[in-house]
C-alpha positions in Angstrom: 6.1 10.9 15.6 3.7 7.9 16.4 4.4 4.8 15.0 1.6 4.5 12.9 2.7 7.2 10.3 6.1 6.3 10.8 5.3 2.4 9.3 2.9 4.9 6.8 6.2 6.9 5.3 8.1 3.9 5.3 5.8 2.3 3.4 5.3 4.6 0.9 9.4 4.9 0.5 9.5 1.0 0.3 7.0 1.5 -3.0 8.9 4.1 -4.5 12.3 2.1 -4.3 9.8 -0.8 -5.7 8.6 0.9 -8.6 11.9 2.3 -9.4 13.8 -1.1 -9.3 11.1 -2.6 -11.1 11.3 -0.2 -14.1 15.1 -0.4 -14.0 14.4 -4.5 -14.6 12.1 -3.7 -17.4 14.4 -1.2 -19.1 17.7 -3.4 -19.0 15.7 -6.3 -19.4 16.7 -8.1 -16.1 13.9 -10.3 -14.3 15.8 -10.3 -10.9 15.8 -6.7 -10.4 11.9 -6.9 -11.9 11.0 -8.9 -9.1 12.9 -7.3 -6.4 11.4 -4.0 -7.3 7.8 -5.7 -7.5 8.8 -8.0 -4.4 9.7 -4.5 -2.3 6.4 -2.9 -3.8 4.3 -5.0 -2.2 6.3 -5.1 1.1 5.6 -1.1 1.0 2.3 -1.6 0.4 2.0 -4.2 3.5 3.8 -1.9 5.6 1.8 1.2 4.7 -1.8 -0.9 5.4 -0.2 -1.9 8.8 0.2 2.3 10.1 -3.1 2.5 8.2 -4.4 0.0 10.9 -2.7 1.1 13.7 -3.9 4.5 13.5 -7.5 3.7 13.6 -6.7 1.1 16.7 -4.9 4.3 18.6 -8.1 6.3 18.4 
């Protein structure tokens, strides 16, 4: 598997666990795990842009 969708499934797993942990804050009411969730959400969505970019630079 090239690395470019590698980093593009990764990313997309990193938002998942993002949006999960940052409902989980919202529903038990605990900032932390908010921000971690919204913290790893955008970390996913770096990640994601970054396969994005290397797949058009491999071509």
């Amino acid at each position: 598997m090239k690395s470019s969708t590698e980093d593009q499934i990764k990313g997309n797993l990193h938002e998942l666990k993002g949006n999960v942990k940052e409902k989980a804050g919202q529903v038990t009411n605990n900032p932390k795990l908010e921000n971690e969730g919204q913290d790893e959400k955008l970390a996913g969505k770096v990640q994601k842009k970054v396969g994005q970019i290397e797949e058009v630079l491999e071509k």
